[in-house]
Z-matrix of the N, CA and C atoms (Angstrom, degrees):
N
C 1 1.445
C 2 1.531 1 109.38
N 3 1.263 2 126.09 1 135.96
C 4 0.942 3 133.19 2 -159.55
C 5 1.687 4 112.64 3 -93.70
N 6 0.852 5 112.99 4 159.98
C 7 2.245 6 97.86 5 174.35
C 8 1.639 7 90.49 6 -94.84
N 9 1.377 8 94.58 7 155.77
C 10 1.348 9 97.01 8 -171.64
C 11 2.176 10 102.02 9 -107.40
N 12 1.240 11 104.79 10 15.52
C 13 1.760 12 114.55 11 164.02
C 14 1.407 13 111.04 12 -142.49
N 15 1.279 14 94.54 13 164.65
C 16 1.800 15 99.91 14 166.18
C 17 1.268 16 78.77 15 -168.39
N 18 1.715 17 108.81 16 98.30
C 19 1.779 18 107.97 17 159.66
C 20 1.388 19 116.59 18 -118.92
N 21 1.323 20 110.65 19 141.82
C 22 1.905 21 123.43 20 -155.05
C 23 1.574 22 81.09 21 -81.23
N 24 1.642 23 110.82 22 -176.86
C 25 1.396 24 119.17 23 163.76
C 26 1.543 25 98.32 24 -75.13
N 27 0.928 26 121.84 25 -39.04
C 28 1.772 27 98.69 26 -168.13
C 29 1.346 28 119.25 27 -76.09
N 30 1.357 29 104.73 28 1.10
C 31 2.085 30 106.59 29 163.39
C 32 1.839 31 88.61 30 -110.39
N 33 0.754 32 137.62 31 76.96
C 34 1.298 33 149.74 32 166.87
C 35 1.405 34 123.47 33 -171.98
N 36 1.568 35 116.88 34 112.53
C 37 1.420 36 128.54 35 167.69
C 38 1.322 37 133.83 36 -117.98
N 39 1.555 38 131.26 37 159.27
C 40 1.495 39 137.96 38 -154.70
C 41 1.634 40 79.09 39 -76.19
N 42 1.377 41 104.01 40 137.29
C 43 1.346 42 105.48 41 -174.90
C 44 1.589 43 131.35 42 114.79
N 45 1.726 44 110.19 43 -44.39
C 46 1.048 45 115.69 44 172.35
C 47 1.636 46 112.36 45 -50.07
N 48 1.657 47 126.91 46 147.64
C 49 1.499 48 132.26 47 164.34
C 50 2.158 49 92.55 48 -127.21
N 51 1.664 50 92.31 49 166.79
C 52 0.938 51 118.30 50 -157.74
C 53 1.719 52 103.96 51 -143.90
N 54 1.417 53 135.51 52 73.11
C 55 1.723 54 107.57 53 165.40
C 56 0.772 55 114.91 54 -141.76
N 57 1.525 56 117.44 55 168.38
C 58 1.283 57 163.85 56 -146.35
C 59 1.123 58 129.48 57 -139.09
N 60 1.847 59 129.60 58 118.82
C 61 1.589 60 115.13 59 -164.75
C 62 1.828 61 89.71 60 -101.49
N 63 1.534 62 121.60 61 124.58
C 64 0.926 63 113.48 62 150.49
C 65 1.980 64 130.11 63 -107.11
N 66 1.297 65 74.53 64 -175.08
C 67 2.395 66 78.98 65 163.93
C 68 1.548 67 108.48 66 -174.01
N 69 0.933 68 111.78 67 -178.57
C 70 1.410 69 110.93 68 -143.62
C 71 1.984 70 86.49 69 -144.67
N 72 1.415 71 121.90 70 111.45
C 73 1.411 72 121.88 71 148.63
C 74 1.318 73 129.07 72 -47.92
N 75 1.307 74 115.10 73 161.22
C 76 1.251 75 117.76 74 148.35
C 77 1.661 76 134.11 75 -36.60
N 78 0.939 77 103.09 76 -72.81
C 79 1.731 78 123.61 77 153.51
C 80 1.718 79 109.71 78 -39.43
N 81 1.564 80 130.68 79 -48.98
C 82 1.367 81 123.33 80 146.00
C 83 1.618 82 117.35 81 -15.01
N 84 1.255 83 100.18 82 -85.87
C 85 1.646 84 132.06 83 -179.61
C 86 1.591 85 100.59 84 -33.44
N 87 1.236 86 116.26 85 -67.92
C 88 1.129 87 125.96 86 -164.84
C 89 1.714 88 110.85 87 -76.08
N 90 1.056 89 130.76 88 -39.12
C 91 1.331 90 133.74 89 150.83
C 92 1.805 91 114.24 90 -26.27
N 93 1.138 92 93.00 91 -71.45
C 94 1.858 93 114.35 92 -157.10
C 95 1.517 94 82.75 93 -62.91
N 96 1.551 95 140.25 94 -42.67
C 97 1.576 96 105.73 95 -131.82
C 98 1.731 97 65.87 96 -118.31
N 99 1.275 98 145.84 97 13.29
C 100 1.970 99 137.78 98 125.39
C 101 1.593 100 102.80 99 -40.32
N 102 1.432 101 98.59 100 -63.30
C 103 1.578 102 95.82 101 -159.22
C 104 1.428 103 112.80 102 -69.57
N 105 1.141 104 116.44 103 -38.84
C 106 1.981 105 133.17 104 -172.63
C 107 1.663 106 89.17 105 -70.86
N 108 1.311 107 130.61 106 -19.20
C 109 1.485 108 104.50 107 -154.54
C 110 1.637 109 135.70 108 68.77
N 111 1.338 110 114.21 109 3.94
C 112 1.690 111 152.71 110 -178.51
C 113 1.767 112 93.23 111 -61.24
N 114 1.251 113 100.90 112 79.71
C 115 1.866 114 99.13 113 152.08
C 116 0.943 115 141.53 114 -83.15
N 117 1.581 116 121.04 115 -10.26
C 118 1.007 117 137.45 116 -139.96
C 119 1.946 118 100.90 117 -68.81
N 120 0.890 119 150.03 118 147.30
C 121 1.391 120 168.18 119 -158.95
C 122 1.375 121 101.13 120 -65.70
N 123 1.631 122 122.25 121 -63.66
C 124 1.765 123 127.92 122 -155.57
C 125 1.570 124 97.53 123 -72.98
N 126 1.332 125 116.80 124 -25.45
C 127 1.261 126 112.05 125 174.60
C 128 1.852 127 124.24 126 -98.36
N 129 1.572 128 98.92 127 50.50
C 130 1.512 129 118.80 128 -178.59
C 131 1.488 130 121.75 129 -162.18
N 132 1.511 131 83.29 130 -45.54
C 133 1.548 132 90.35 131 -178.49
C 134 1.711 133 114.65 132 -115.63
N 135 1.091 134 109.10 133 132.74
C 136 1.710 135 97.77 134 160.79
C 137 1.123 136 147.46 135 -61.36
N 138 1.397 137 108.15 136 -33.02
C 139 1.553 138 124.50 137 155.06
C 140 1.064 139 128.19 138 -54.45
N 141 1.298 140 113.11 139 -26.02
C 142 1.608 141 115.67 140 -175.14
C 143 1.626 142 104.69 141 -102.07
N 144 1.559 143 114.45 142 -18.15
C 145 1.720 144 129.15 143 162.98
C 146 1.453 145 99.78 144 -58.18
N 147 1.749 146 101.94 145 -43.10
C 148 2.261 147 79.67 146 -163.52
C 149 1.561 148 106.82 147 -100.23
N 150 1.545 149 122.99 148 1.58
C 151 1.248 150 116.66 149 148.52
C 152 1.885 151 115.33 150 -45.72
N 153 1.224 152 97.00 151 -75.95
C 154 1.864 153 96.07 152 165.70
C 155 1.596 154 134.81 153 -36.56
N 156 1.483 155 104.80 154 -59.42
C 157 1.430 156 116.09 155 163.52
C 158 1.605 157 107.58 156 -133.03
N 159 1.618 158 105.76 157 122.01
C 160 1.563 159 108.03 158 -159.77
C 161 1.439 160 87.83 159 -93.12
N 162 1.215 161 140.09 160 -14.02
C 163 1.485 162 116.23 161 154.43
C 164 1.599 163 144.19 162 -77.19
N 165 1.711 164 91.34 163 9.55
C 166 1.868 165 85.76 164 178.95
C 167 1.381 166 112.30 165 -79.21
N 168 1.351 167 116.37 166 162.32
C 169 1.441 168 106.25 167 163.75
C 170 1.082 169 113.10 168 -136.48
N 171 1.810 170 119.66 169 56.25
C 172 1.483 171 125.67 170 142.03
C 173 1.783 172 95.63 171 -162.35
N 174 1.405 173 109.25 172 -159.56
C 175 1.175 174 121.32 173 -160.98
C 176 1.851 175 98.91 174 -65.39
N 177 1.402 176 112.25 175 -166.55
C 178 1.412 177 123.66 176 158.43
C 179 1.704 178 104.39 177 -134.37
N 180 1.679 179 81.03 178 133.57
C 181 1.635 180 107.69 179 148.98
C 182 1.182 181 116.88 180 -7.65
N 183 1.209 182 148.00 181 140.02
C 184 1.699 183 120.91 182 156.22
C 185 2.107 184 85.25 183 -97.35
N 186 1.347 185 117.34 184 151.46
C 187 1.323 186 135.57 185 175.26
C 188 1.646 187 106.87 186 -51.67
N 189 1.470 188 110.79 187 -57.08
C 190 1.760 189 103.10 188 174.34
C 191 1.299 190 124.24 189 -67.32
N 192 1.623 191 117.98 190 -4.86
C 193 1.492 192 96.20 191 166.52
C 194 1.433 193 113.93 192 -109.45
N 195 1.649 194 96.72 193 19.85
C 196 1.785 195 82.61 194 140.84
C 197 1.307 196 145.49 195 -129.45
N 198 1.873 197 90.86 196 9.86
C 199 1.606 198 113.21 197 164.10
C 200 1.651 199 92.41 198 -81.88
N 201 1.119 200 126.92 199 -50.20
C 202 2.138 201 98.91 200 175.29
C 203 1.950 202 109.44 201 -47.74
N 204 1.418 203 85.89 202 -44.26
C 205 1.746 204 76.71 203 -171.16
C 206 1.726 205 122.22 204 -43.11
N 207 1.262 206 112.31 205 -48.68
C 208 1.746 207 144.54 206 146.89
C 209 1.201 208 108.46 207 -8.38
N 210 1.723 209 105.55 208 -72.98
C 211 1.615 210 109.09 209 -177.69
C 212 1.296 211 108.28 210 -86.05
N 213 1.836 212 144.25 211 17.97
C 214 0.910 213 126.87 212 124.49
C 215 0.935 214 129.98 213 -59.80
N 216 1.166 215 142.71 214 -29.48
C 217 1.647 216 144.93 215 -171.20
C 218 1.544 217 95.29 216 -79.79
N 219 1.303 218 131.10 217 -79.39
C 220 1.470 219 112.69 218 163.81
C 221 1.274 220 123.01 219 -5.65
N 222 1.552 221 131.64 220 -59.74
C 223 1.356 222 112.25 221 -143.96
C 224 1.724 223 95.99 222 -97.60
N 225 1.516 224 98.93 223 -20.39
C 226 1.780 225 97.47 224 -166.63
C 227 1.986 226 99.35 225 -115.65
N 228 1.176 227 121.87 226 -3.09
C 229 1.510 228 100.77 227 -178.10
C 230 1.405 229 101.22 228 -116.35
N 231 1.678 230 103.83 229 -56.72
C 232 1.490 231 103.52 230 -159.32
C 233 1.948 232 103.95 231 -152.57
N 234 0.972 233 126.72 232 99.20
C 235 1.868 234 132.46 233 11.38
C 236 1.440 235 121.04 234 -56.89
N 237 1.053 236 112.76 235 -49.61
C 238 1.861 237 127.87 236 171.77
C 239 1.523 238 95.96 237 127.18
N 240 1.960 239 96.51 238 -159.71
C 241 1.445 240 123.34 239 163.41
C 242 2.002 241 97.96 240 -24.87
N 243 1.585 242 99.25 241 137.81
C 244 1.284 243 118.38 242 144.20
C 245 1.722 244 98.24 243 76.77
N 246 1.082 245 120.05 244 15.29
C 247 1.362 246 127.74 245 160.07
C 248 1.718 247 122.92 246 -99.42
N 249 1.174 248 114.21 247 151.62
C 250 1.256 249 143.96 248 -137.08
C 251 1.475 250 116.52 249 -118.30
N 252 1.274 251 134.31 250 81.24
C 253 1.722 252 126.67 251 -174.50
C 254 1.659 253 105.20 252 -72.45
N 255 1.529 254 124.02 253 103.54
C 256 0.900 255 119.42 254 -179.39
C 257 2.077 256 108.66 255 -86.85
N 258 1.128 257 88.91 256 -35.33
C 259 1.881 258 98.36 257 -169.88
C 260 1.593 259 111.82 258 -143.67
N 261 1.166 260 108.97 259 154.46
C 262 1.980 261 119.67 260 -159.74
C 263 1.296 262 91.36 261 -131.52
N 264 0.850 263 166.48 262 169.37
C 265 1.422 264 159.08 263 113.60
C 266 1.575 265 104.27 264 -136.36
N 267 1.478 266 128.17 265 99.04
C 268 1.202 267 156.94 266 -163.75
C 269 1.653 268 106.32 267 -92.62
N 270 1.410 269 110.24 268 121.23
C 271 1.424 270 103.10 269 166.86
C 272 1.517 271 116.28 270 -110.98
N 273 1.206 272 125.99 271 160.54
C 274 1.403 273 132.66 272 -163.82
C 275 1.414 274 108.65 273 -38.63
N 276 1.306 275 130.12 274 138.55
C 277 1.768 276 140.43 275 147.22
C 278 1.161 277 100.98 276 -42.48
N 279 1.390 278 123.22 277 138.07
C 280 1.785 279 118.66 278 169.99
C 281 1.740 280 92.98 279 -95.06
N 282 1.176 281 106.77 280 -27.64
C 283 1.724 282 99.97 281 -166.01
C 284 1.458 283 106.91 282 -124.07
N 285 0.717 284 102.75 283 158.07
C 286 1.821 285 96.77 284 139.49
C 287 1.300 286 150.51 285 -59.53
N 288 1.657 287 134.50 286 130.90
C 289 1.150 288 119.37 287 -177.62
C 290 1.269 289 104.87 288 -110.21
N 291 1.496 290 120.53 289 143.04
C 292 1.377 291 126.07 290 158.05
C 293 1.223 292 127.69 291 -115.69
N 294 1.302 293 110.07 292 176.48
C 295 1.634 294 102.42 293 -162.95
C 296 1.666 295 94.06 294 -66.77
N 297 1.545 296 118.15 295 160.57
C 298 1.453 297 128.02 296 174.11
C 299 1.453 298 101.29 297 80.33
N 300 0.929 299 138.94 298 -28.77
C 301 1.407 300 147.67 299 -164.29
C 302 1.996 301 83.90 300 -60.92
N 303 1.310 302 127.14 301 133.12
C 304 1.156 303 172.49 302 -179.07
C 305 1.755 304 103.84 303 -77.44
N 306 1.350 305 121.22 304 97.56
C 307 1.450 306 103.98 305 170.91
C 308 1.624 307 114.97 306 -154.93
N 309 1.362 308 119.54 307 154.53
C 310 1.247 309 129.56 308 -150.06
C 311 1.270 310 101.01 309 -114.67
N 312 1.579 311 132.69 310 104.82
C 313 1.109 312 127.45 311 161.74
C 314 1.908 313 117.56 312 -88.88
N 315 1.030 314 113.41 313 138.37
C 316 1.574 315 136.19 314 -162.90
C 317 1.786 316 90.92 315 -115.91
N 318 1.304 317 126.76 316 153.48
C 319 1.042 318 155.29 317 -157.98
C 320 1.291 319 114.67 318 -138.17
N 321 1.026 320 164.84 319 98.26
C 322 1.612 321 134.68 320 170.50
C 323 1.623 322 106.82 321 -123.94
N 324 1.142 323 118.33 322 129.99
C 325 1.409 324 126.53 323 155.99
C 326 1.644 325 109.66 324 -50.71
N 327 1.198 326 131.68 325 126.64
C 328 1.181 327 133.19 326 -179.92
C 329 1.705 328 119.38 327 -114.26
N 330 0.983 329 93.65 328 -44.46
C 331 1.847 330 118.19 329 -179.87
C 332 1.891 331 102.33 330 -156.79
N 333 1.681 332 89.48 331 140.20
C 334 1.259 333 108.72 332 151.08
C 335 1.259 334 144.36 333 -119.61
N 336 1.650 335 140.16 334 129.69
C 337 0.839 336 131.28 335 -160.03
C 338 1.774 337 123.78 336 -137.76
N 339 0.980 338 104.32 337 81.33
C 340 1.570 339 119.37 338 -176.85
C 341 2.000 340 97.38 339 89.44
N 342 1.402 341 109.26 340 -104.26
C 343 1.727 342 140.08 341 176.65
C 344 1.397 343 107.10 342 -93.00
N 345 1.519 344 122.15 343 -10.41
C 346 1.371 345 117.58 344 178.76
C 347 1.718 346 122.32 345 -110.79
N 348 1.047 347 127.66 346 137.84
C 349 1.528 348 134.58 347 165.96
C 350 1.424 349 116.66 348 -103.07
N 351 1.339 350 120.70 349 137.74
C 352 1.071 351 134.46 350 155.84
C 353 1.429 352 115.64 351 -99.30
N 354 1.683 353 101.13 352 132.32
C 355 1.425 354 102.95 353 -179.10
C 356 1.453 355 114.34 354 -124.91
N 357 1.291 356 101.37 355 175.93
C 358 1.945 357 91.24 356 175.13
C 359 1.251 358 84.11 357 -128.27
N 360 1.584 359 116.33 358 164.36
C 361 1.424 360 130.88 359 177.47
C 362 1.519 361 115.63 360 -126.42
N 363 1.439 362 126.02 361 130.70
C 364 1.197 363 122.65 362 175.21
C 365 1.254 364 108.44 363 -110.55
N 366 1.521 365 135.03 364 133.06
C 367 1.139 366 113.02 365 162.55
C 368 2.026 367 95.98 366 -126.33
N 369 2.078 368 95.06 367 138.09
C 370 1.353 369 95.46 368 -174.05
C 371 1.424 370 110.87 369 -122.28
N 372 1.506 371 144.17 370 131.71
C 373 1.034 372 129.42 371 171.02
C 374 1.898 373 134.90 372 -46.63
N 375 1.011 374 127.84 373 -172.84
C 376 1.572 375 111.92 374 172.32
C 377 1.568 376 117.08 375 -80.74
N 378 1.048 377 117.41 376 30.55
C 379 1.301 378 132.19 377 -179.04
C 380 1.493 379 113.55 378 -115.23
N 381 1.122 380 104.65 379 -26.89
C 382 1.666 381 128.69 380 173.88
C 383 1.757 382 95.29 381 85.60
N 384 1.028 383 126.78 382 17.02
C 385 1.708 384 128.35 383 156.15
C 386 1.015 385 115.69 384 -77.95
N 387 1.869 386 104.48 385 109.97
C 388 2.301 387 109.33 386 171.10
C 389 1.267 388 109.13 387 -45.39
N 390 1.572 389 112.12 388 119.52
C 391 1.439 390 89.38 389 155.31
C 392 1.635 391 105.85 390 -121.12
N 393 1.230 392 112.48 391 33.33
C 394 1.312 393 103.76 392 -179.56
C 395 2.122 394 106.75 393 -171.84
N 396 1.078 395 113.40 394 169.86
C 397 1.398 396 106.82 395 179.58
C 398 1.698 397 106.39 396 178.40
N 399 1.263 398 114.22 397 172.05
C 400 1.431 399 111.69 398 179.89
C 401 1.509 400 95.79 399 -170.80
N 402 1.352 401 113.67 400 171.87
C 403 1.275 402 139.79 401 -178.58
C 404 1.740 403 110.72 402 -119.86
N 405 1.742 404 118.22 403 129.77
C 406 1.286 405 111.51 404 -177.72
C 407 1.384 406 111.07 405 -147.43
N 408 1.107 407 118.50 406 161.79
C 409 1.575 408 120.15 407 -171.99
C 410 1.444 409 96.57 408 -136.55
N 411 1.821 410 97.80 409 127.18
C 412 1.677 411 91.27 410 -169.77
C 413 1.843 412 92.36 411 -131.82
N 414 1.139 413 129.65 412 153.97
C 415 1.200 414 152.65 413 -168.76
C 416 1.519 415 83.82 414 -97.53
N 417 1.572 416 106.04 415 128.22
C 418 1.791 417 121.25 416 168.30
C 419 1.385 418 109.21 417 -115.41
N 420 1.697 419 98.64 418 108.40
C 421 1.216 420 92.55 419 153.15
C 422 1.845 421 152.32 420 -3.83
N 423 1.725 422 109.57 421 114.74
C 424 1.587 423 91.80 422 -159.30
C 425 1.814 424 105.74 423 -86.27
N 426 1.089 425 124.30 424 -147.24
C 427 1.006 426 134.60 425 -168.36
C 428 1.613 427 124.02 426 -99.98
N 429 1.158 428 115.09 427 -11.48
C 430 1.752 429 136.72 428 160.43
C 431 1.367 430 94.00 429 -81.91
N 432 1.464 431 138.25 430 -48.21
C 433 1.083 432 118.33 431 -167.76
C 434 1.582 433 127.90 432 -77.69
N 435 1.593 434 85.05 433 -29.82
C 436 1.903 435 104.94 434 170.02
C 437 1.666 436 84.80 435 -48.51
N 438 1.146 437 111.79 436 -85.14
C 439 1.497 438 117.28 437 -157.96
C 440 1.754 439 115.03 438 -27.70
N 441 1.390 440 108.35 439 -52.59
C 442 1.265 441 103.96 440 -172.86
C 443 1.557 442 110.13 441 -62.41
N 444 1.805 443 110.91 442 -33.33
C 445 1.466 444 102.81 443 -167.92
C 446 1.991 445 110.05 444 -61.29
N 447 1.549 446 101.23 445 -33.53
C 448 1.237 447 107.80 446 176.37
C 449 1.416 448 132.25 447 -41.06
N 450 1.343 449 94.78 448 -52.94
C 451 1.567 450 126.57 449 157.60
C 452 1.633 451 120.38 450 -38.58
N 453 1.234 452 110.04 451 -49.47
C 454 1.587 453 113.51 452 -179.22
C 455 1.254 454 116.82 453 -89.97
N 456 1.520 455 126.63 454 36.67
C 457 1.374 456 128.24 455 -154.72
C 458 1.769 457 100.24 456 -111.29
């Protein structure tokens, strides 16, 4: 599968946004916390979800599969191909996510700096309420590499 960008810093400005509504299955859930090694209970069982929060009514999200989800959009939408996750910096979940749960990741160019972007991250439920956000610094693709991605098209 191909990324569907590869933008250098010099097609990139303070200002640019980038989003995407994702969600995450069951089979999601259960995938990621195989691969992560993620036992943890809320992300299996429900019972052990509404011990934690006695109003959910299914499992939870685990938090890293949706900071990977994040640095997919980086590497394949926006910057794209040939970009670089230098820094994550994650701020608290206000809620819980469950599988099907509806959510809007936002992008923003914040600062630029030579080959590097700083971004801020929003993530909002289908309600359009933050319940979550982070700060990231991603390495942009240089200009040999634009070329080659062009090339493989």
């Amino acid at each position: 599968m191909r990324a569907n960008d590869c933008l250098t810093a010099s097609m990139i400005e303070v200002g640019m946004k980038y989003e995407k509504k994702i969600s995450f299955s069951h089979e999601d859930v259960e995938t990621y916390c195989r691969l992560a090694d993620d036992q943890n209970s809320i992300h299996s069982c429900l019972e052990a979800a509404r011990v934690r929060f006695p109003d959910i009514d299914d499992i939870v999200v685990p938090g890293g599969l949706l900071q990977i989800a994040i640095a997919g959009l980086f590497g394949s939408y926006f910057p794209g191909d040939g970009s670089l996750g230098l820094t994550f910096e994650p701020d608290r979940v206000r809620k819980p996510i469950r599988p099907g749960d509806e959510l809007l990741i936002s992008l923003e160019v914040m600062r630029m700096r030579r080959e590097m972007a700083e971004f801020k991250i929003t993530i909002t439920d289908a309600k359009g309420d933050q319940i979550s956000g982070a700060k990231s610094r991603v390495m942009l693709p240089d200009k040999a590499y634009r070329s080659w991605w062009e090339q493989e098209e």
